[in-house]
Structure formats: structure tokens, C-alpha cells
C-alpha positions in Angstrom: -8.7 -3.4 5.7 -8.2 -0.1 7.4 -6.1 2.6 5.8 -4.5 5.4 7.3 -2.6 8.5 6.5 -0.2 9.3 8.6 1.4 13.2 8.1 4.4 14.5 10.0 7.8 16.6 9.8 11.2 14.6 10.3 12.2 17.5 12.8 9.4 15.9 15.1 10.8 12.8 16.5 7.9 12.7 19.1 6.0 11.5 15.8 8.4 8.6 14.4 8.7 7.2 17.9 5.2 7.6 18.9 4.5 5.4 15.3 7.5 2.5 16.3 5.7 2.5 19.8 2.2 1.8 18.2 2.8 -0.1 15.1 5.8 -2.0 16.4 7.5 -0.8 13.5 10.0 2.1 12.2 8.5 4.4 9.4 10.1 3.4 6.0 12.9 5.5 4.5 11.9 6.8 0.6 10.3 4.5 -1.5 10.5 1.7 1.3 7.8 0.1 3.3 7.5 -2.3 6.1 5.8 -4.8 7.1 4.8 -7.5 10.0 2.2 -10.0 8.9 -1.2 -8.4 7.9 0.4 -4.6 9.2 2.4 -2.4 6.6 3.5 1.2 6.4 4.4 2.5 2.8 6.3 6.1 2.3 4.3 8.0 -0.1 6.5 11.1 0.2 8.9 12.7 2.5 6.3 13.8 5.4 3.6 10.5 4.6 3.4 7.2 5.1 0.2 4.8 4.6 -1.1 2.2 7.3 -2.8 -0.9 6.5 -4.2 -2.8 8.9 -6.6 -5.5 8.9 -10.1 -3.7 9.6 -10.7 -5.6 12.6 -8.1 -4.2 14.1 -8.2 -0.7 12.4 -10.4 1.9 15.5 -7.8 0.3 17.9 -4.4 1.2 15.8 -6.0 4.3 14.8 -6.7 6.0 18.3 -3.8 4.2 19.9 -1.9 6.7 17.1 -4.2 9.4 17.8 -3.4 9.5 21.9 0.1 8.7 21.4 1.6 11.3 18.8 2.0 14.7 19.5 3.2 17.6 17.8 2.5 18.9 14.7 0.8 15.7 12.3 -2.1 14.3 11.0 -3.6 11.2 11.1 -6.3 10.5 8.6 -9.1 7.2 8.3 -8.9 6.8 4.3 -10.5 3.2 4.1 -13.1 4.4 2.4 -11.7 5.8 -0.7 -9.5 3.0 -1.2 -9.1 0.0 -2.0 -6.1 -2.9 -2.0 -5.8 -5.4 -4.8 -2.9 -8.0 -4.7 -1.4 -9.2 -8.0 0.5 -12.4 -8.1 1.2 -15.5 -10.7 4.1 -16.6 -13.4 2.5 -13.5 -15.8 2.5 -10.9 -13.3 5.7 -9.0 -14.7 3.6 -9.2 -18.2 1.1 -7.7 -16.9 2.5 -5.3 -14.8 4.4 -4.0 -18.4 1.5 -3.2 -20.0 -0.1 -1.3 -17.3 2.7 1.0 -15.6 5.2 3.5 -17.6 7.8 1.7 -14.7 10.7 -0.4 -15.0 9.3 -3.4 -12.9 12.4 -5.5 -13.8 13.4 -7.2 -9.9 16.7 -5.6 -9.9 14.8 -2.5 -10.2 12.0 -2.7 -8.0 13.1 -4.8 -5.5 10.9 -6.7 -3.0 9.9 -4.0 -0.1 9.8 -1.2 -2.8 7.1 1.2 -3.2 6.4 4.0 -5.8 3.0 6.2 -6.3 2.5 5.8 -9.9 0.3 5.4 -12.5 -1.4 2.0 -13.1 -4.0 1.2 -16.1 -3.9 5.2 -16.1 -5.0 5.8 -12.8 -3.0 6.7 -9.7 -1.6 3.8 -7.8 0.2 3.0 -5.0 2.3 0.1 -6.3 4.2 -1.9 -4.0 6.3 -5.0 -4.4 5.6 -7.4 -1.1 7.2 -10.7 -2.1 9.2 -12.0 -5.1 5.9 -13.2 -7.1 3.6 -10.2 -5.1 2.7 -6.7 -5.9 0.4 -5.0 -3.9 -1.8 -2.4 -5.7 -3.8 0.9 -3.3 -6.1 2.6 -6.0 -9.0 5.0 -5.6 -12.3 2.6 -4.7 -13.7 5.1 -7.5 -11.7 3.7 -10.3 -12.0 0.0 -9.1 -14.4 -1.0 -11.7 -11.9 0.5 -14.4 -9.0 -1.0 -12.9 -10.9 -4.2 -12.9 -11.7 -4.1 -16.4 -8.5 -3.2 -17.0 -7.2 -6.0 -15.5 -9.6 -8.4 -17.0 -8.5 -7.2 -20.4 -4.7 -7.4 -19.9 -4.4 -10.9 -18.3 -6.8 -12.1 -20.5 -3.8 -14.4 -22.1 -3.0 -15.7 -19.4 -5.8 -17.2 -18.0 -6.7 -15.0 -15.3 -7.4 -16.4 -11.9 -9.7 -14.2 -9.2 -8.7 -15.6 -5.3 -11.1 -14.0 -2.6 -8.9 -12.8 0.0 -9.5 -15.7 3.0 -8.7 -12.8 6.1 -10.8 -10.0 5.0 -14.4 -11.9 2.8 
């Protein structure tokens, strides 16, 4: 997948149209994100927003968004250093209570919210995509740790790896 950090003021509306042109898509309002099919934008804080876009697609979105905003803003390839892990299954509310300080209960964090957080003690991008789905963006760094983490706490539960079938 390709990730990308978009930067820009709210006085620049060159930017947020420039991004609905692009991505087919409004940026999301606080702790909000969008999505259409394989395509998301999270809000990470009041002048970001994260892109994820299936790689094959990813140079294409990413210079269509560099020749299209103007102004003021930053658009930055973080695939790299990141990494997306989805989390899904009757236990995943257990789980997700052992490993975040955050009240994951659904009339809390509905589906389409998004907080950065901590996760397994780690900074995490935690996002809730679908009733039974969470959506995880951690440092690639501390995807070993997270993975052991993981291991560990759903342990009880019979833990179940799925290989993503669109990205290998």
C-alpha cells in the first residue's frame, strides 16, 4: 500500500478542493476518515490527513496531488515507515482492551472513527473501518513488537493470520 501525508492550513481552500478533485473524496472532519473501496484518508490532526492507497496505484495518486495543490502544503511518500495491519473476529474488542488505554466500546468509537494512540505501547493510528474491523498504521520499525504483541494477547482466542489477497 502507499501512504501519504498530506499537510495543509484550512484557510487554503485551493488545498481541500485540489484533494476532493484527486481522491474523489472530501478530507475528514476531526477524528473522522473516509473511505471508497481500497482508498482512505484519516485526520491525524487539524492541518494532516493520511492517504492510503493501494501501491499499484500509489506514483499516480501521489503526483496527480503533487501537480494539482497549490499553496502553502506538503505532501509526503511515508510507505516506507509504515505499515497497515487489519484486526478483525468475535475477540477483537478483547483484544483491543488489553492493548490501548481507549474506550473501544462501539458507542464510543464508532465505525469511520479514527484516533492516534498508543497500541501494545507503541504509537498507532487506530481506526475503526467496519462493525467487526479496526484498521491499525504502526511504525514498520515496531512491527515485529506489535506482532508479538499480538501473538501473545490473542493467544486465547485462537488466533487466525489471513494474507491480505490485494496486496501478497
Amino acid at each position: 500500500r502507499t501512504h501519504l501525508v498530506l499537510r495543509g492550513k484550512a484557510q487554503n481552500s485551493g488545498f481541500f478542493t485540489a484533494i476532493e478533485a484527486v481522491l474523489g473524496m472530501a478530507l475528514p472532519g476531526v477524528l473522522k476518515m473516509h473511505s471508497n473501496g481500497e482508498l482512505s484518508i484519516r485526520w491525524i490532526s487539524p492541518d494532516e490527513w493520511l492517504v492510503i492507497a493501494p501501491g499499484a496505484r500509489g506514483f499516480e495518486i501521489e503526483q496527480a496531488l503533487v501537480n494539482a495543490v497549490q499553496g502553502h502544503c506538503a505532501i509526503v511518500n511515508v510507505s516506507g515507515g509504515q505499515t497497515l495491519l487489519r484486526l478483525t473476529g468475535e475477540n477483537v474488542l478483547q483484544v483491543l482492551q488489553k492493548s490501548v488505554p481507549l474506550d473501544v466500546h462501539p458507542r464510543v468509537f464508532p465505525v469511520g472513527k479514527v484516533v492516534t494512540g498508543v497500541f501494545a505501547k507503541t504509537q498507532a493510528v487506530i481506526s475503526r473501518t467496519d462493525e467487526a474491523l479496526w484498521e491499525l498504521v504502526i511504525r514498520r520499525s515496531f512491527a515485529d513488537y506489535v506482532w508479538l504483541w499480538l501473538q501473545d494477547s490473542c493467544a486465547e482466542y485462537d488466533l487466525v493470520i489471513k494474507q491480505d489477497e490485494n496486496n501478497g
